[in-house]
N, C-alpha and C positions, 0 to 999 in steps of 0.2 A: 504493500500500500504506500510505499514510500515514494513511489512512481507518482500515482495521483497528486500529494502532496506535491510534489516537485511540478507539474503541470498546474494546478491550480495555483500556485505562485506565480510560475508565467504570466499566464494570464488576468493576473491581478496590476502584475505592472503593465503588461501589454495596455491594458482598461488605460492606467493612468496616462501613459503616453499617450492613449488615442482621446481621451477627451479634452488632453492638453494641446492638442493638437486641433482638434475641431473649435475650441473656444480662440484658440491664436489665428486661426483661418478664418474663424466670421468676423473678428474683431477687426481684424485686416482689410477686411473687404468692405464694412462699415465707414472705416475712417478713409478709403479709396472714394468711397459714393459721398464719405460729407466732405471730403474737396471739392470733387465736381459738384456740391452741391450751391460750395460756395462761393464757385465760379461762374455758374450757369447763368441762365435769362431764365425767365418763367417756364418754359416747357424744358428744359435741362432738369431746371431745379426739381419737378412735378415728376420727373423719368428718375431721376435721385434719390427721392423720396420712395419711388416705388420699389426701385433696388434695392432700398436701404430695407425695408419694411421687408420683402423676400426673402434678403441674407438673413435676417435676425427668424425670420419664422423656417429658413430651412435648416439653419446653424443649432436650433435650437431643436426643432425637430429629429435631423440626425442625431443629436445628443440624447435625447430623449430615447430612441428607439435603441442607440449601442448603450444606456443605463436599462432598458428592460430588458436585451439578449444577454446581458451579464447577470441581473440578477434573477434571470432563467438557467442558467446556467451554473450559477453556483448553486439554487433551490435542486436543482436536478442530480448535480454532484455530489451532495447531502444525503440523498437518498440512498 
C-alpha cells in the first residue's frame, strides 16, 4: 500500500501546481483585457469588458471542475 501512498502525494502536489497555474493564467489574461480596456474607445472598451467577464467565469470555472475531479478522487481513493 505504500505505492498508493506515494501516488496520492503526487497528485496532491500535481493539484497545487495546476490551480497555481490556472489562477496565474486568468489573472494574466484579466490585466491583458484591462489594458486594452484602458486604451480603447467605447466599443474596445465594451469587447474588454466582455473578455474580461469570460476569462474570470472560465478561469474560474476550470478551477472549479479540476477542485471537484480531485476531490472525486481522493473520496474514491478512500474507499
Amino acid at each position: 500500500m505504500q505505492y498508493i501512498d506515494e501516488i496520492v502525494s503526487i497528485l496532491d502536489t500535481v493539484k497545487v501546481w495546476l490551480f497555481a497555474l490556472i489562477g496565474v493564467v486568468t489573472v494574466l489574461f484579466v490585466i491583458i483585457y484591462a489594458l486594452k480596456y484602458q486604451a480603447g474607445d467605447s466599443a474596445e472598451k465594451q469587447d474588454a469588458m466582455r473578455n474580461i467577464r469570460n476569462t474570470i467565469i472560465m478561469g474560474g470555472s476550470v478551477f472549479f471542475l479540476s477542485w471537484i475531479a480531485t476531490y472525486i478522487i481522493d473520496r474514491l481513493a478512500a474507499v
